[in-house]
C-alpha positions in Angstrom: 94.9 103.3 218.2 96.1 100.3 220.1 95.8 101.6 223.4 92.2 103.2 222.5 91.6 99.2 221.5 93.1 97.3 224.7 91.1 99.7 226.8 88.1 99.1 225.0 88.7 95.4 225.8 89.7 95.5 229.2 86.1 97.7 229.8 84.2 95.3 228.1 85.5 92.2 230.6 84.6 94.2 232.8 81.4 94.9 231.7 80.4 91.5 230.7 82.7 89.7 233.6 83.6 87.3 230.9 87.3 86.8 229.7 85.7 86.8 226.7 83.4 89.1 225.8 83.8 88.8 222.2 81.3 86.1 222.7 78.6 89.1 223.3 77.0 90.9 220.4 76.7 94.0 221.8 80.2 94.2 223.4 81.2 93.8 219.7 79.1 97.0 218.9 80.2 98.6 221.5 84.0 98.2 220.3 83.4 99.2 216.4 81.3 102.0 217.8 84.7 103.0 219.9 87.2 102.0 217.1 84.7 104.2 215.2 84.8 107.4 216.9 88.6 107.1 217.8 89.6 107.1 214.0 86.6 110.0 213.5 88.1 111.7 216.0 92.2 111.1 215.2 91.5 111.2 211.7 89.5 115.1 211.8 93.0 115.9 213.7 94.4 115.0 210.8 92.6 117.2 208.2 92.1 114.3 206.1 90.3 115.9 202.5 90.8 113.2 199.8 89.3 110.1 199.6 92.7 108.8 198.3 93.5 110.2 201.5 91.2 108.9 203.9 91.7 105.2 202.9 95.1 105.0 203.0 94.6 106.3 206.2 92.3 103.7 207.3 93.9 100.8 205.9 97.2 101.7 207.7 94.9 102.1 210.9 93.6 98.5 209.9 96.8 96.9 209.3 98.5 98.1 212.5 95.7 97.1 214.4 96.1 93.2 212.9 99.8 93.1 213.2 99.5 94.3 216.7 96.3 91.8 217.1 98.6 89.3 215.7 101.8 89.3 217.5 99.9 89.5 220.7 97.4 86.5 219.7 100.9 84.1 218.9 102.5 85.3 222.2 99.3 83.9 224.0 98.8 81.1 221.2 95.5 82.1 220.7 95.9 83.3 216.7 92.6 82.3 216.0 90.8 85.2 217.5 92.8 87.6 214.9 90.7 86.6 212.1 88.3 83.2 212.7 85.7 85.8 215.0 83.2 88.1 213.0 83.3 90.8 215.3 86.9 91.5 215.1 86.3 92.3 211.2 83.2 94.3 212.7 86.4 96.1 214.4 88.2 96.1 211.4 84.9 98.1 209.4 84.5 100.6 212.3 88.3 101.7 211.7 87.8 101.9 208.4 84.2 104.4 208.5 85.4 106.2 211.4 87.8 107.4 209.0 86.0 107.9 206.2 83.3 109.8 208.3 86.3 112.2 209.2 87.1 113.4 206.2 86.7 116.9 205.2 83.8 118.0 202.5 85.9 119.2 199.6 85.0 122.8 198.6 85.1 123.7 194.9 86.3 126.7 193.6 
């Protein structure tokens, strides 16, 4: 998940040619649209089929993603990007559906 998520920053300065393209609406799309189908995809691996499940899933995918966010935003004393930008709760949502959307359709006997 981390990798998947410094990649999809690293593209998108390159993209933009910004240092910060968090300042860019669509480059914030982009990235819950990635986030998105990286859970979709890791979480079908997973054969996720309860809800109970899925976000518990998710919210460990979430909070690894902020402690990560976090340790690496106080080693470059920049801890306000972790949680003072909107689109790194967009992030945050795109996690959290990706994995949802992966979950299997429970049959009934």
């Amino acid at each position: 998940m981390i990798p998947i998520w410094f990649l999809t920053l690293f593209v998108r300065s390159i993209i933009y040619a910004s240092e910060q393209p968090i300042d860019f609406i669509s480059a914030n799309i982009i990235a819950a649209v990635v986030m998105a189908g990286a859970t979709w995809w890791l979480g079908r691996k997973m054969r996720l089929a309860t809800k109970t499940d899925t976000g518990l899933v998710g919210m460990v995918w979430v909070v690894t993603v902020v402690v990560v966010l976090v340790v690496v935003a106080f080693g470059n004393r920049t801890p306000g990007i972790v949680f003072s930008n909107w689109s790194v709760y967009l992030t945050y949502v795109g996690i959290l559906v990706g994995t949802f959307l992966a979950r299997r359709k429970e049959v009934k006997a």
